[in-house]
N, C-alpha and C positions, 0 to 999 in steps of 0.2 A: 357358630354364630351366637349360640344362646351362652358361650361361652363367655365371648365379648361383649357381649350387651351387659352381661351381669356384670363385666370390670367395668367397663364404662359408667355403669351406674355407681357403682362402690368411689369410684372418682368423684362421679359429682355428687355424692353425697360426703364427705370426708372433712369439707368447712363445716359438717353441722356434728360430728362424732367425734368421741376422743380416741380414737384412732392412728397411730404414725405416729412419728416424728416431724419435729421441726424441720423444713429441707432449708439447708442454705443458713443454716445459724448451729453448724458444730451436729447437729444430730445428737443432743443429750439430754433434752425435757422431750416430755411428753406431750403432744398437741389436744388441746383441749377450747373448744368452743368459747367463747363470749368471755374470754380470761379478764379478771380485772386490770385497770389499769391504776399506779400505785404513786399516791402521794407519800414523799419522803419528808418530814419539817423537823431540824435539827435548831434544837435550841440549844445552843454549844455553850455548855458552862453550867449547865443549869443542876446537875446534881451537887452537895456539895457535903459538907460533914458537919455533926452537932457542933453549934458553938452556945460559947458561954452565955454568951451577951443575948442569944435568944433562947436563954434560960433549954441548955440542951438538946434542943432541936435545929433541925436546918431552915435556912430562906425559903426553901418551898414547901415547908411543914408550916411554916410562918403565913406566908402569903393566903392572902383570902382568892380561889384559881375559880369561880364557878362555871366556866365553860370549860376547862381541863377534867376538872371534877364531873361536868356532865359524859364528857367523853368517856370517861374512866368505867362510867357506868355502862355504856355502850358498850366498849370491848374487853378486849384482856391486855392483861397489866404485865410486867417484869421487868427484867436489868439486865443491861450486853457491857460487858467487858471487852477490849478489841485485843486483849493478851491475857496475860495471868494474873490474877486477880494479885490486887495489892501494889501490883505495878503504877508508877505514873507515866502517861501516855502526854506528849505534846499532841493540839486537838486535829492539829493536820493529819499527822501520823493515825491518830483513832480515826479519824475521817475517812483516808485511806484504806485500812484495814474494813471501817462497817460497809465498804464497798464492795468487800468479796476479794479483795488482795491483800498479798501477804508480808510480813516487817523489812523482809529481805528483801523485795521486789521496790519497797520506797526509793526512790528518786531522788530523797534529797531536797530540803529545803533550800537550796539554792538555785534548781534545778525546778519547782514549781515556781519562785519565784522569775528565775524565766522565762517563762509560759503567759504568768500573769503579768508580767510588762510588755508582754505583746513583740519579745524579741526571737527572733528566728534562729532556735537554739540547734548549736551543733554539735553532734558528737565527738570533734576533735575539742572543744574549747571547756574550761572547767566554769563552775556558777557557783556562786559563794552570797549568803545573804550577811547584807552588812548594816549595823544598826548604830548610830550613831547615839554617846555615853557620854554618861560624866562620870570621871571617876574621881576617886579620893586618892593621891599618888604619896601622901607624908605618911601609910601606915607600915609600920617597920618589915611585913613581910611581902610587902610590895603595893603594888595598886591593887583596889576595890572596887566594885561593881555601885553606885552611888543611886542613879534613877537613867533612865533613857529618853530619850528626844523626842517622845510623842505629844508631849506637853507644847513645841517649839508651835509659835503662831505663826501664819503667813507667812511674816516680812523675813521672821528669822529663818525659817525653813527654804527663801528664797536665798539671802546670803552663803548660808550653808554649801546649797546647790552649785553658787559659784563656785566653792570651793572642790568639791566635791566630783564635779562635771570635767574636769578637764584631765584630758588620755594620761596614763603613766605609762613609760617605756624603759621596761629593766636595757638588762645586754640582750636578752632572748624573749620577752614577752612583753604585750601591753594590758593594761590596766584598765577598764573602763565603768566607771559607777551609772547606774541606771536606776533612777528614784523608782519605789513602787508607791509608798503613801509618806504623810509624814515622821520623820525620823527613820526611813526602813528605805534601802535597795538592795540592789544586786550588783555584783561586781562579776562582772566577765574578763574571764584572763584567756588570753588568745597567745596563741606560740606554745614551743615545748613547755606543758605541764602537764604535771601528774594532780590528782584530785585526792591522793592520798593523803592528808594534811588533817591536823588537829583543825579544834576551835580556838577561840579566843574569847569566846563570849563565855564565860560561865550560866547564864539564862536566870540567874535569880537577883536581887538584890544583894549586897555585901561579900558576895563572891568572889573570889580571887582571880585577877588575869593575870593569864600567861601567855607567853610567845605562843605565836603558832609554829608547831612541829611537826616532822615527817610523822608517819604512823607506822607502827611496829614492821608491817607489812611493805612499806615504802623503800623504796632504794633513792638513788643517787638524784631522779631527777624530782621524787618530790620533796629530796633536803633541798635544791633548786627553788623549787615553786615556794616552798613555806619562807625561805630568805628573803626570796624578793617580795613578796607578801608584807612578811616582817617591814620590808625597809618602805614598803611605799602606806602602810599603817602608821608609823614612823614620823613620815614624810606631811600625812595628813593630820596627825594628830600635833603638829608643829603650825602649821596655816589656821588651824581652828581656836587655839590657844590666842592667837596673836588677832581674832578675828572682831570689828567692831560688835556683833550681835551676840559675842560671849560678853565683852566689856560691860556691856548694857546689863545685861544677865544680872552679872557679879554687886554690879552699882543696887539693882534693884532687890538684891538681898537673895537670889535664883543659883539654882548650880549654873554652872559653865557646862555647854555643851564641847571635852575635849578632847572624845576621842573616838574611833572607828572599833565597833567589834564584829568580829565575820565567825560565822558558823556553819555549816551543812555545803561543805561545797562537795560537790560531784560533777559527773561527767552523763550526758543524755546516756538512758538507754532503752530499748525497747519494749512494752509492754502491751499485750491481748487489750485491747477497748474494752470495752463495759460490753457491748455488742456481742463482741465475740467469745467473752468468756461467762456473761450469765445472760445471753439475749432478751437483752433490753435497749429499745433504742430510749438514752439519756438525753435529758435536759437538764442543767441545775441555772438554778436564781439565787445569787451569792452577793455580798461586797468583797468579804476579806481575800485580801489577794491569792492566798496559799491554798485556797477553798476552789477559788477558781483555778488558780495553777493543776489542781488536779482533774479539776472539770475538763481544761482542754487535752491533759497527756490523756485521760481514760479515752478520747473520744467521741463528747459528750457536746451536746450543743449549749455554749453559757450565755449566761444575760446577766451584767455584772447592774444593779442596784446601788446609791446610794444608799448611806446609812442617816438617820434622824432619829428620831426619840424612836423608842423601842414600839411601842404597838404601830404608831405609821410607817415605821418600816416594816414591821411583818406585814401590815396588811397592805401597803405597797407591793408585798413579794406573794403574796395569795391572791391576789386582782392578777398577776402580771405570770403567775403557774399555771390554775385552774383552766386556761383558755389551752394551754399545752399539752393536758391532758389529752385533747380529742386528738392529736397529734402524734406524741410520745409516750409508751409504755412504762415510764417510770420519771416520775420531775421530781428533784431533790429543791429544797428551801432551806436555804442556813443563815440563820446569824448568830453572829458572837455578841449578843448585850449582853447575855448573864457572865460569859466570861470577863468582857472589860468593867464590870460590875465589880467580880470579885477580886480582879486584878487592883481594883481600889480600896478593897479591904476594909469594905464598911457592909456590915452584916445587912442593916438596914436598908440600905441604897441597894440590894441583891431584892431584897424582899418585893421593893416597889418596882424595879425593875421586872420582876418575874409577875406582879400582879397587871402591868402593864401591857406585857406579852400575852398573858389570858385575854384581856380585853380585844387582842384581834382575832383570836378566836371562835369568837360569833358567827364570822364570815363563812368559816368551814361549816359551821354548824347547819349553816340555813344553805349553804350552795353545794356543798359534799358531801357528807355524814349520808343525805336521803338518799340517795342515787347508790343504786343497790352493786354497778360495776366495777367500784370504786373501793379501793385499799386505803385507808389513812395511816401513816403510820410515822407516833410522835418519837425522835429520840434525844435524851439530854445531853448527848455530844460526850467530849472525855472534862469527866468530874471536876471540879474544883476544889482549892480551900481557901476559902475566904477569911479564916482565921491566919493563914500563911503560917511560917513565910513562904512559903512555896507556892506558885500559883495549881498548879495540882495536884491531884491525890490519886491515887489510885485504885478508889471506889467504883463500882459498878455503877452504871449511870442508867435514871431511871426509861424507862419502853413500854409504850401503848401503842398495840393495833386496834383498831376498827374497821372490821367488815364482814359481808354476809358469810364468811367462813370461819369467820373467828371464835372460836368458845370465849360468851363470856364469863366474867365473875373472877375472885369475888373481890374485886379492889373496888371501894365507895369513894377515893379522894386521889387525884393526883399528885403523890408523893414518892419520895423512895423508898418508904416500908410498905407503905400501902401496896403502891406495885408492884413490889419483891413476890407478895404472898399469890398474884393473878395467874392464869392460867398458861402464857408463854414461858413464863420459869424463868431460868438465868441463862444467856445466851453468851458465846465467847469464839472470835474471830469470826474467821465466815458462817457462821450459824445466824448472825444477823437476817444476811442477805439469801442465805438458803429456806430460811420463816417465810422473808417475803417472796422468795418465789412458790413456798407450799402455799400458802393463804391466799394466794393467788392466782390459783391452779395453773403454776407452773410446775409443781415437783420435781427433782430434779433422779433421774433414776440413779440408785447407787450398782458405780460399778462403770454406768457411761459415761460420767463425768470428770472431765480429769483431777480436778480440784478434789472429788471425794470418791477417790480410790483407794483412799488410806485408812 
């Protein structure tokens, strides 16, 4: 009897002890009382590289940050890499990865894409993100990569659509464009297809297109899929040439919107939730559609946001997180200003952009920062260059946590030197997401976990 008394007590005391395992979430952290619950704010774009024009230094060396800067002094500083340093990372891709999965396990930009059109994606059908171009076709070693269609206004982005919307039917598959924002859809090809297939997009400025082709690895049916591909890119870049909203274009001194580029097509496939492979029940607060595409494949509850000037929409997306907290074990918050910032190539417009984003800052300041159960934790998304041509680099992007676990010291300013020297160090791949589960006494024991058995 005094046997069972004493388990029974050891039971109900076991919510107040760090004692056991998690039951019912993998059995591979440690169970720990009163564990923080962890804000994630990705400002994606925001590391970037010395340029000239700000006399050697970056935009956010530039930027006058005083609530970044205060935070900086609260916790500790450093830099996550989502691969090997030097590499450049698309920010989806780094997205993915500072979630705690791996390059191999990506799904596919075409494939997040349809997640975030809200389409009911199936493992037989392939997903291809398609972005509508204007190219340069007189240059001797073929057609060029010119500017992309994000510029296109309403009306023209409505004409487009006509175009654009209506089913293609090879001998064996159909075709169907699904807008996600403007100038960007998806293209779902239904019937025999293989997802083995090049791009067509080169992804930079002045780039060179190519057919799309089978991939080394591809056989017979996806020289199939990349043909008929071919022929209905083809087919559309013929309607769009001939379309009154290019004419208009051309009159007003504008490229022509004339042609279709597809990239990242794959086929669904399985992956561990965010739940099940570092237990946390997820939220994120996003716009960009590929941000959110991965919000829904992890598992994660989304709340997609308009975008507006950059400080109203962070602080849109901090009013509409913090209440989530009491809820969810981990809320992510991303936007892309600093990237479409640098994506414009003006050193200046990063600067004001990035001091804009400090300005919603405050909010954390005065409703999170106090509250002691609480992880903040800022990261600069994958790098940019804002000098180009490239829109990324492959710099370490700068990381601040804040909380009552954190060592601080000794970064004074939120920057990426400053924070290089702080007490988190330099992080790379899942070492993001394994920080934030130590800091927030989740720990994860090595050896139980399948992720860090290696």
């Amino acid at each position: 009897m005094a046997d069972s008394a004493r388990a029974a007590g050891a039971r109900q005391g076991q919510g107040n002890k760090c004692q056991g395992l998690w039951p019912g979430e993998g059995a591979f952290f440690l169970k720990a009382a009163g564990r923080e619950r962890v804000l994630l704010v990705v400002l994606d774009g925001l590391g970037d590289q010395a340029l000239e024009a700000l006399g050697g230094r970056t935009p956010l060396q530039v930027a006058r940050t005083p609530q970044l800067d205060h935070l900086a002094l609260l916790g500790g500083g450093g830099s996550y890499h989502p691969g090997r340093r030097g590499v450049a990372y698309f920010s989806d891709l780094a997205f993915f990865m500072a979630m705690g999965y791996f390059q191999g396990e990506f799904p596919g930009r075409g494939i997040l894409g349809g997640y975030a059109a809200g389409l009911s994606v199936s493992p037989e059908e392939v997903y291809v993100l398609a972005s509508l171009a204007s190219l340069e076709e007189s240059c001797p070693d073929g057609p060029v990569l010119v500017e992309r269609g994000g510029d296109l206004d309403s009306e023209e982005w409505e004409e487009a659509l006509e175009i654009l919307s209506y089913p293609w039917h090879g001998s064996g598959l159909e075709i169907t464009f699904h807008p996600l924002e403007v100038g960007i859809g998806i293209l779902r090809l239904e019937g025999e297809v293989d997802p083995r297939i090049t791009d067509s997009d080169p992804s930079h400025r002045g780039g060179r297109i190519y057919k799309v082709m089978p991939r080394n690895e591809g056989g017979d049916l996806a020289s199939y899929t990349a043909g008929e591909l071919n022929r209905y890119l083809d087919e559309v870049a013929c309607r769009l040439k001939e379309a009154p909203f290019n004419a208009r274009r051309i009159k007003e001194g504008k490229n022509p919107m004339n042609a279709l580029l597809v990239q990242g097509a794959g086929k669904d496939r399985s992956l561990p939730f965010l739940k099940e492979r570092w237990g946390f029940d997820g939220a994120l607060v996003a716009s960009e559609p590929f941000i959110l595409g991965i919000g829904k494949k992890l598992g994660m509850t989304v709340i997609g946001v308009g975008e507006g000037s950059p400080k109203k929409e962070l602080l849109v997306k901090f009013k509409e997180a913090l209440p989530l907290l009491e809820t969810y074990s981990l809320v992510v918050i991303h936007t892309r200003a600093p990237k479409l910032a640098s994506r414009r190539h003006n050193p200046w417009e990063k600067v004001k952009v990035v001091e804009e984003l400090d300005g919603a800052f405050f909010y954390l300041l005065e409703h999170l920062v106090p509250r002691e159960e609480r992880l903040l934790v800022v990261w600069g998304g994958s790098s940019t260059s804002t000098g180009g041509p490239y829109l990324y680099s492959g710099d370490p992007s700068p990381l601040l946590m804040v909380g009552p676990r954190v060592r601080r010291g000794p970064s004074l300013k939120f920057d990426e030197p400053s924070l290089a020297y702080g007490s988190i160090g330099f992080l790379r791949r899942e070492e993001l997401m394994v920080s934030i589960l130590s800091h927030s006494r989740r720990a994860p024991l090595w050896g139980r976990h399948p992720v860090l058995q290696a």
